[in-house]
C-alpha positions in Angstrom: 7.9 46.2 71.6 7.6 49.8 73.3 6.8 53.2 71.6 8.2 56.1 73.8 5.8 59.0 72.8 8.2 61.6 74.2 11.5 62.1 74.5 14.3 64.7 73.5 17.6 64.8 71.4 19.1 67.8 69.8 21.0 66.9 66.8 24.1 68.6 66.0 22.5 71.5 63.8 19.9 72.6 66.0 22.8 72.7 68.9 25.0 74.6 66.1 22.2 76.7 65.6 21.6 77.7 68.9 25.2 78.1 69.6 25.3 80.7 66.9 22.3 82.6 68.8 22.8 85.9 70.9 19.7 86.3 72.2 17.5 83.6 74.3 17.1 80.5 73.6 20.9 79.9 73.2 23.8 77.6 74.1 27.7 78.4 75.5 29.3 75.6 75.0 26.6 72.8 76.7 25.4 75.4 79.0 21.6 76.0 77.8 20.0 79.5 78.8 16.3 80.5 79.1 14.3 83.5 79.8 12.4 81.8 82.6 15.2 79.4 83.9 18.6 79.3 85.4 21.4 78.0 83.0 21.0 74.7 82.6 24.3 72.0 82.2 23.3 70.0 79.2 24.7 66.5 79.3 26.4 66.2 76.2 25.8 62.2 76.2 22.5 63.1 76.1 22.3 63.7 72.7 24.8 61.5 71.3 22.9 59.8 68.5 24.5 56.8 69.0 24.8 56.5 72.4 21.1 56.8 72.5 20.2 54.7 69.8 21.9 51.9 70.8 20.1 52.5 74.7 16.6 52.6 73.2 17.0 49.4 71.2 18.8 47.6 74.3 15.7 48.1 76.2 13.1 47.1 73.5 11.5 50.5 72.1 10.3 49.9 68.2 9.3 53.4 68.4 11.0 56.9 70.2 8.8 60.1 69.7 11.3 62.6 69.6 10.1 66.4 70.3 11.6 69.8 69.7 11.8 71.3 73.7 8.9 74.0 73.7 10.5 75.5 76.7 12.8 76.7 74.6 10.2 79.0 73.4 11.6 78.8 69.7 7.7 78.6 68.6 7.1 81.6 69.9 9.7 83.2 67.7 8.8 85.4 65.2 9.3 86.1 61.7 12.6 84.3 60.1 14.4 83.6 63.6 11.9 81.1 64.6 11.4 79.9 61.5 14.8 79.3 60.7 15.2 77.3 64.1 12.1 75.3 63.2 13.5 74.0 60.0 16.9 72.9 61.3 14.9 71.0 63.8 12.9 69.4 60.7 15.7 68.9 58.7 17.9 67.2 61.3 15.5 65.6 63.0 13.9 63.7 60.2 17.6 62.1 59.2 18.4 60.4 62.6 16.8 56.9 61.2 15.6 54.0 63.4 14.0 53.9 66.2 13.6 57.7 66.0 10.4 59.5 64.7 9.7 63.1 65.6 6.9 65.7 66.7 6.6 68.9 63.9 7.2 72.0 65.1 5.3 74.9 63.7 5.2 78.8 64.8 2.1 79.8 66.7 3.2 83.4 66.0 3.5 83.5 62.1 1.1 80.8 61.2 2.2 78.7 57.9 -0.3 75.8 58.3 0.8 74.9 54.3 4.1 74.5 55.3 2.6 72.6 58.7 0.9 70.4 55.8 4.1 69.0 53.7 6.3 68.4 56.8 3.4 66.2 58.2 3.2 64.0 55.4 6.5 62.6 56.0 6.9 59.1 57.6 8.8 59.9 59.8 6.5 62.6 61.4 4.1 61.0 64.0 2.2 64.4 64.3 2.4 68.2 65.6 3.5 69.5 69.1 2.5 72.3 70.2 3.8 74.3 73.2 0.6 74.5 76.0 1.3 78.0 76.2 -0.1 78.5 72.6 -3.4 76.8 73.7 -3.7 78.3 77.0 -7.6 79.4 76.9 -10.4 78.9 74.5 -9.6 81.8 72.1 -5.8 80.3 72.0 -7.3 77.1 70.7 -9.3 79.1 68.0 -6.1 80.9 66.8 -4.5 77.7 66.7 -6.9 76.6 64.5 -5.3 76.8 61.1 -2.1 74.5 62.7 -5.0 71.9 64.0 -6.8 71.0 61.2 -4.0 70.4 59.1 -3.0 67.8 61.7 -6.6 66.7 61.7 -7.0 66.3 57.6 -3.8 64.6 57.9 -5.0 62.3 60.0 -2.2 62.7 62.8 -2.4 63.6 66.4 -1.5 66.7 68.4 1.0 66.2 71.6 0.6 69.2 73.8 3.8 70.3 75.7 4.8 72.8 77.8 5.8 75.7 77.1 9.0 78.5 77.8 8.5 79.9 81.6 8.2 83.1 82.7 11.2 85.5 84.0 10.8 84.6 88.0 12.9 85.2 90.6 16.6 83.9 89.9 16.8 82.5 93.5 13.8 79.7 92.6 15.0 76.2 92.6 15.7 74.6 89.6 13.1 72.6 89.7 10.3 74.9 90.0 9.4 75.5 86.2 9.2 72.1 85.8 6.6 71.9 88.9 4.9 75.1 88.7 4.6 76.8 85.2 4.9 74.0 83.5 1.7 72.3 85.1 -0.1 75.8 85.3 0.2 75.7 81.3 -0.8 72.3 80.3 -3.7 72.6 83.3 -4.5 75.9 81.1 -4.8 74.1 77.7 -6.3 71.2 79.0 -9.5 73.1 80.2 -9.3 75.5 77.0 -9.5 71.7 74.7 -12.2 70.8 77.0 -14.5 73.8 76.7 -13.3 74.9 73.0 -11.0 72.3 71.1 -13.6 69.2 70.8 -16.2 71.4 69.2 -13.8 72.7 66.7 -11.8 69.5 65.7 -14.1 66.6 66.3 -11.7 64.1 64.6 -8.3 65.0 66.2 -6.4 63.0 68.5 -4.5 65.0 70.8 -2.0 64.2 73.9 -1.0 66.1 76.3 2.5 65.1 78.4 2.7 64.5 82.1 -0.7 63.6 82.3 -2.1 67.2 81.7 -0.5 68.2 84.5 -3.4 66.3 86.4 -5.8 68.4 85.3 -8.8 65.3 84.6 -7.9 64.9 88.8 -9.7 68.2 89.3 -13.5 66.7 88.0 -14.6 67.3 91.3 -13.9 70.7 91.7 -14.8 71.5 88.3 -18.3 70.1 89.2 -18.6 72.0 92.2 -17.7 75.0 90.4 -20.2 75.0 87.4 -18.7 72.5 85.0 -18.3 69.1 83.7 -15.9 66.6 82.8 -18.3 65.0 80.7 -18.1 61.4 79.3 -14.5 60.1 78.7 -13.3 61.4 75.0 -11.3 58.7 73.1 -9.7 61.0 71.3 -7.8 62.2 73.9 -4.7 60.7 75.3 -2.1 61.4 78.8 1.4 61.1 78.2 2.8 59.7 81.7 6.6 61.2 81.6 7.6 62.2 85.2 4.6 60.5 87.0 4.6 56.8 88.5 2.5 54.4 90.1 0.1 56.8 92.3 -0.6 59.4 89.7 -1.1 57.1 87.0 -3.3 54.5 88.6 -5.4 57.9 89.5 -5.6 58.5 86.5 -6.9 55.7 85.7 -10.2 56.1 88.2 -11.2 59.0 86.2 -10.3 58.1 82.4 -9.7 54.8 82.2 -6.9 52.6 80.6 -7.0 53.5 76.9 -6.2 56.7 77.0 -2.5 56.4 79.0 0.3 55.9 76.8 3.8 55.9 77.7 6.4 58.9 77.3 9.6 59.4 79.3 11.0 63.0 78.2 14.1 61.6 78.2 17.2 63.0 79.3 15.2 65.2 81.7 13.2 61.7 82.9 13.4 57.8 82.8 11.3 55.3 81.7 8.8 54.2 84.4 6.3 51.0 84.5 3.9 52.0 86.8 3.6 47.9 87.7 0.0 47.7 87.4 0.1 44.5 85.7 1.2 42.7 82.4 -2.4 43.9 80.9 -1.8 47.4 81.5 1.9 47.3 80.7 0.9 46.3 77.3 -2.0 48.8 76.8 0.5 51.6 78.3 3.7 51.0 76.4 2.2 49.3 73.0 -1.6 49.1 72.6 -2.4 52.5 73.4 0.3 54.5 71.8 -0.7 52.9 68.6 -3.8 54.0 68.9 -2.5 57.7 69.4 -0.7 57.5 66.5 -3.2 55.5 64.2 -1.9 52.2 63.7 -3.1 49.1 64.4 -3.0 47.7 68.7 
């Protein structure tokens, strides 16, 4: 049976909620709008519990990661705004049942790591996201460091997502957040976990989606240029959402098999084998992810 390590579904209280908003993020009717982005049509079947429930079990997932959308930006909220938005997500989120587990979400501008602590010893809670923009260079990951060792003494892993864009030029295609920014920011955080997060938090597993952006793909350069990618750390996994066969078996050349679990970020993305064989199918969608979360292959 699959785990998806990352997908998206708004309950109905966190779309309440940001229905009720007047400033960014917030929702008019299904229409979704950003600082950084163009309005955005939300499908509403998206997030039809349901609807989605019923899919994920049809096509053999045990397991659906389910993440609060950093793009949003609601992390970088401060004071009660953000933290009212954060438990709504909590709240909902934890009562959706089977086969849905979820990400925490904590604020990375008003740090609560006690609060961080009892939402992560729920079942339900696989771990904390964090939005890449909060880890975006070494002294990011140091500030962060209240929010990662309460993930580490719990014993649960880190996904690192990507976070809101910046306010660009409204004619940019719609795509180009999702392409640009986006990679920028978990490229960022990737490098600032390299050179600062491993020394600080030798026990954490951490993730980051769409493969880091590619960031391990850049060993070369980062040679050439004064650094190292230094020996493959197995505590550190790449979520594959929005890649395929070509990025993923490159991946692969530089970090190996154990460290590539499967995530779709589903609506935005589909599930993808990247058909490199039953062995690898199994490590992708099962073995590995289980090892991200700390269970048993």
């Amino acid at each position: 049976m699959a785990i998806d390590c990352h997908q998206h579904l708004w309950p109905p209280l966190l779309l309440d909620a940001l229905r009720r908003r007047r400033h960014f993020p917030y929702l008019r009717g299904w229409t979704l709008h950003l600082a950084g982005e163009p309005p955005y049509e939300v499908a509403p079947a998206a997030h039809d519990l349901e609807k989605r429930r019923r899919r994920e079990l049809t096509e053999g997932r045990e397991r659906v990661l389910l993440s609060l959308s950093s793009p949003l930006g609601i992390e970088h909220l401060a004071g009660p705004e953000g933290a009212e938005l954060i438990d709504v997500w909590h709240e909902s989120a934890l009562e959706l049942g089977d086969p849905f587990g979820i990400w925490a979400a904590a604020s990375v501008t008003d740090l609560d790591p006690d609060g961080l602590a009892k939402v992560l010893r729920a079942e339900r809670v696989a771990g904390l996201q964090l939005p890449a923009t909060a880890l975006a260079d070494p002294a990011a990951v140091a500030r962060m460091g209240p929010l990662l060792d309460e993930a580490e003494r719990a014993g649960k892993p880190v996904l690192v997502h990507p976070g809101p864009a910046p306010a660009g030029d409204p004619g940019l295609p719609s795509w180009w957040p999702a392409i640009g920014p986006y990679v920028t920011q978990l490229h960022h955080s990737w490098l600032a976990w390299h050179v600062e997060g491993r020394r600080r938090h030798p026990r954490l597993r951490i993730a980051f989606v769409a493969l880091a952006g590619l960031a391990p793909l850049h060993h070369e350069r980062l040679a050439a240029r004064g650094g190292a990618l230094g020996p493959v750390d197995p505590r550190v996994f790449y979520e594959t959402s929005s890649y395929g066969t070509r990025a993923v078996d490159a991946m692969v050349r530089v970090v190996g098999v154990d460290p590539i679990v499967h995530g779709s970020d589903r609506p935005y993305a589909e599930p993808v084998d990247p058909g490199l064989g039953a062995a690898f199918t199994h490590a992708m969608f099962t073995a590995n992810p289980r090892v991200l979360i700390g269970e048993p292959r």
